[in-house]
N, C-alpha and C positions, 0 to 999 in steps of 0.2 A: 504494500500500500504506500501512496506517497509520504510523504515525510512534511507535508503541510497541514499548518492548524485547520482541526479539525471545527465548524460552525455549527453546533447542537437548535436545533428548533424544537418548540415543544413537541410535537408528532415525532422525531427523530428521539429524544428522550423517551417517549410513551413506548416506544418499538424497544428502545435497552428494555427501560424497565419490565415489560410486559417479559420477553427475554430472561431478565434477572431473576423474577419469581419463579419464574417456570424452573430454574435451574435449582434454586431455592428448595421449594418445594417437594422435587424428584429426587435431591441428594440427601434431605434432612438438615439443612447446614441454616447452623443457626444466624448468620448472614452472607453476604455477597456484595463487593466493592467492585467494581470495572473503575479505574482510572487508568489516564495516561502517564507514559514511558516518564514524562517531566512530575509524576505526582500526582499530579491533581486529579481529584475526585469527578468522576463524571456521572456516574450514580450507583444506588445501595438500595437493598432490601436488607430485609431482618433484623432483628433486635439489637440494636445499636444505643440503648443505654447506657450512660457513663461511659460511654468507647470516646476515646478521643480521636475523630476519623481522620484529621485531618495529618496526626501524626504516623496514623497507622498508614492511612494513601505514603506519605513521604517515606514512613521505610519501607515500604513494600517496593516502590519504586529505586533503592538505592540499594534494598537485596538483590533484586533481579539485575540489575546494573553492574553489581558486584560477582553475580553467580555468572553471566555471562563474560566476563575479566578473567575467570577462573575455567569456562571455557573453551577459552581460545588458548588458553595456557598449556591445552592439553592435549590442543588440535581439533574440539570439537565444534563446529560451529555455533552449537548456544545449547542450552538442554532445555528440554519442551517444557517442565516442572519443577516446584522445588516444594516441600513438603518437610512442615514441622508439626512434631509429636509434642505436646505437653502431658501434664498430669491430669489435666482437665480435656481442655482444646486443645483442635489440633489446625494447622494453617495450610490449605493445599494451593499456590500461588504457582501460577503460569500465564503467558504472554499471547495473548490474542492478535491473531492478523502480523504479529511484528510492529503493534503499534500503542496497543493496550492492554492491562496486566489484569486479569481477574482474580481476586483473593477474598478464599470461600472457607471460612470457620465451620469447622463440625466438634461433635462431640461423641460419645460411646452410642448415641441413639442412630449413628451412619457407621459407613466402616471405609475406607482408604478403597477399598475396589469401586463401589458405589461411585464413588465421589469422582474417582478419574475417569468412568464411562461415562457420568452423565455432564463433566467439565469439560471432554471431548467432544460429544454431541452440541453443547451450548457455546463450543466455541466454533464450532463451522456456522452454526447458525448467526452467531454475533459476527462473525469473519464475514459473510454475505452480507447483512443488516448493517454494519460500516461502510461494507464498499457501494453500498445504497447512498446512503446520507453522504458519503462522499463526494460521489458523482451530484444529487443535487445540490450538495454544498458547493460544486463549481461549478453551475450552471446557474445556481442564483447568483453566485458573484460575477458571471458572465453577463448577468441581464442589469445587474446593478453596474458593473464597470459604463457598459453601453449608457444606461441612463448617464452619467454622472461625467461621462465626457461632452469638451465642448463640443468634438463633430457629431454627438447623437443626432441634432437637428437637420445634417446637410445628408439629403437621401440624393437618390440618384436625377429623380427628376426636378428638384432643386439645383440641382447640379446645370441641366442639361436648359433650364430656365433663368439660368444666369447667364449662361454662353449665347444662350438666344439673344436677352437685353444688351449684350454688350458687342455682339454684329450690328 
């Protein structure tokens, strides 16, 4: 996917989000972050109480940052996943599209296999549904550039009605 800022519209948010639950839902995970490569949060389901997101978006972004550094270290081009166990929770965090990082909290009520079929399936689907809002995201800015220049105004038969007036 290109490497340019991504322009969210709410309809384009409703399609994550709608997306996020579903993923939600089918793994048991007690929430769900999609943010981008730079951090930022682009949206969340599930019980996100007392979570501080906006620190968790930043390291999740500087794990994957760091876990791909250690990648290449080793000749591999990037690893699909990266998966932390706690005593409670557990963190299964991997890279959508190459552009955006999902990180999905579970607990003893899912299990590690669950989590990575149904993280796989929700990411081909999120992997389409970006390259969707993508494409209109440059096509609106296409239609926006157009208005916002000063040649919007001069079409071809303006054109060809000036060269008239001035024979």
């Amino acid at each position: 996917m290109p490497s340019s800022n991504l322009v969210l519209y709410d309809d384009d948010l409703g399609e994550i989000q709608a997306n996020l639950e579903n993923l939600a839902a089918e793994s048991n995970a007690k929430f769900v972050f999609l943010i981008d490569k730079n951090g930022q949060q682009l949206a969340f389901v599930g019980a996100t109480d007392g979570l501080d997101s906006t620190s968790l978006a930043s390291l999740a972004a500087s794990n994957e940052a760091a876990t791909e550094g250690l990648a290449q270290i080793i000749g591999e081009p990037f690893f699909t996943s990266l998966f932390h166990e706690g005593n409670r929770d557990n963190l299964h965090i991997t890279v959508v599209g190459g552009r955006a990082i999902l990180v999905l909290a579970f607990d003893e009520h899912s299990s590690l296999g669950l989590v990575r079929l149904r993280v796989t399936q929700a990411s081909d689907t999120l992997v389409k549904t970006m390259e969707n809002i993508q494409k209109r995201s440059e096509e609106r800015k296409a239609r926006e550039d157009v208005s916002q220049s000063p040649f919007a105004e001069i079409t071809d038969d303006r054109l060809k009605q000036g060269l008239t007036a001035i024979r």
